[in-house]
Structures are given as structure tokens and as C-alpha cells.
C-alpha positions in Angstrom: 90.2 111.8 65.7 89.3 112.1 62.1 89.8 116.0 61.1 87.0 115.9 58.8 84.9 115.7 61.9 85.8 118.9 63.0 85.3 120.6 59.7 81.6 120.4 60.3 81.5 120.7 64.2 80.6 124.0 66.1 83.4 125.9 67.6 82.3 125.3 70.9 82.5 121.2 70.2 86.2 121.8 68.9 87.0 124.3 71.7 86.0 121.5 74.2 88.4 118.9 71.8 91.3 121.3 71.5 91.0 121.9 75.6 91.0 117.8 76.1 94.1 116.8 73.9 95.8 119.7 75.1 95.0 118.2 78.9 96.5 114.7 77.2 99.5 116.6 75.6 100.2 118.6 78.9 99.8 115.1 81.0 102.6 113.1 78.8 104.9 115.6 78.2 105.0 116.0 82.3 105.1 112.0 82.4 108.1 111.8 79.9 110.0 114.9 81.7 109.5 113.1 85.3 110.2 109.8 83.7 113.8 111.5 82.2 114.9 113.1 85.0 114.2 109.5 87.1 111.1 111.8 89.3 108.4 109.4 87.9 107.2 109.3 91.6 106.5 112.8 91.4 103.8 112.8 88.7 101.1 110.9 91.3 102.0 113.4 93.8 101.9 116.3 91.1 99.1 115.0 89.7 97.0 113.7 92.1 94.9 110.9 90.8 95.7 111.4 87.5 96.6 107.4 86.5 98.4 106.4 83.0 96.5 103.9 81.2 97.1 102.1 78.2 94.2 102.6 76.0 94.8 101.6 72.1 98.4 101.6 71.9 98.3 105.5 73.5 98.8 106.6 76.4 95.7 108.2 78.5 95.3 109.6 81.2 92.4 108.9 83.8 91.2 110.5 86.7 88.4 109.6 89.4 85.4 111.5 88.2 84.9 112.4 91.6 87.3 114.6 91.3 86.2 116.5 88.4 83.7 118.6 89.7 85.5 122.0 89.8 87.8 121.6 86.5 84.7 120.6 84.7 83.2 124.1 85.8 86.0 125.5 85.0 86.0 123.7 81.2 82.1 124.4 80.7 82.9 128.3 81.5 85.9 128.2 78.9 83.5 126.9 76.2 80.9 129.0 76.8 83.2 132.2 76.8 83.3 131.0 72.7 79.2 131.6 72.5 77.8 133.4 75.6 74.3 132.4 74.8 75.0 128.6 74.9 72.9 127.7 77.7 75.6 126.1 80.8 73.8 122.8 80.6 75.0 122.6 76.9 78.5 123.8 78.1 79.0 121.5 80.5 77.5 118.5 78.6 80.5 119.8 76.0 82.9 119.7 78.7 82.3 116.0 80.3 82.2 114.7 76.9 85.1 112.3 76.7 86.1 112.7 79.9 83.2 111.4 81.8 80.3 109.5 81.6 77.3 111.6 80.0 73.3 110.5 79.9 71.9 110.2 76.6 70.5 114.2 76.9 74.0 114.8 77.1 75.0 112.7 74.1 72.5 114.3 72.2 73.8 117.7 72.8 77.2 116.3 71.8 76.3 114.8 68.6 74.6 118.2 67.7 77.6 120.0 68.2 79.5 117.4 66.3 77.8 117.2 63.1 77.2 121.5 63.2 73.4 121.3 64.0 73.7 122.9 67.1 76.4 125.8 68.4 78.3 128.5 66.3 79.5 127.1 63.3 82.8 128.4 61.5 81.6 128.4 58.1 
């Protein structure tokens, strides 16, 4: 991601980043330590239905969206604890951004939080 995005973005929108690449940071470094100590089984079983994908050289994890339902509660409430008034609609739009599919109300809410026309900004 481009770091000059973030200098304009609300803190909730780079809450909900910094919570997502930490998610991609925690999910390699346990792929690499399983991988080392020859327990790569282990990470399906550890981490159910998390799947590593090659995506752009990297790699990402993936998960059946299914799934998501009470981590992305979970991930709306951490966002919103950054603005209490942010309505939980605009939370969890925040929080399935990038992870899952989002309708274009959604997207908008994103792109607002993005370019600092919506949420808290840190300026």
C-alpha cells in the first residue's frame, strides 16, 4: 500500500489496515514457523480454513467468508472503539473492506474514510 494513502485517511480506515496486515503478518510468520519445524500440517488444523494463496508474488491468506461472521464483529467493534460515534454500519463496512466482498454503499463508505472525507482525521 502506498503510505501516502494513509496520510490523508481517517484513523478508523488505518485502524482497520493496521488490524488486516497485522492478520497477514501473524498468518506467515505461523506458516514459516510450522513450515521450519516440518508441522506444515498443523497450520490447516490451527487455522482452520485459512488457505495460502499466491496473490502478486505475496503470499495471502484466504478464508471462506462464511466464516467471517463473528471476527468481523469482533473487527467492526475494534474500529469503532477509535470513534464511538461512528455509526456500526460504517464500522463494519471498514472492517470487511479487503477482506470480503462489500456493495457499492460499502465502497463508498470506504473511499470516504480513504481520502479523509469521512471519520476522525489525524491532522
Amino acid at each position: 500500500m502506498n503510505p501516502d494513502i494513509l496520510s490523508n485517511s481517517s484513523k478508523e480506515y488505518i485502524a482497520a489496515t493496521m488490524f488486516h496486515e497485522a492478520l497477514h503478518g501473524f498468518l506467515n510468520f505461523e506458516f514459516a514457523r510450522l513450515a521450519t519445524e516440518n508441522k506444515s500440517e498443523q497450520f490447516g488444523i490451527l487455522y482452520s480454513g485459512w488457505l495460502p494463496q499466491n496473490v502478486g508474488s505475496q503470499r495471502k491468506f484466504v478464508k471462506n467468508h462464511a466464516s467471517f461472521g463473528t471476527q468481523l464483529d469482533e473487527l467492526a467493534a475494534a474500529i469503532q472503539s477509535f470513534n464511538p460515534n461512528m455509526s456500526p454500519y460504517d464500522a463494519m463496512a471498514l472492517a470487511k473492506g479487503g477482506v470480503v466482498n462489500i456493495d457499492g454503499v460499502e465502497t463508498s463508505v470506504n473511499k470516504s474514510h480513504r481520502s479523509g472525507n469521512a471519520g476522525t482525521l489525524c491532522k
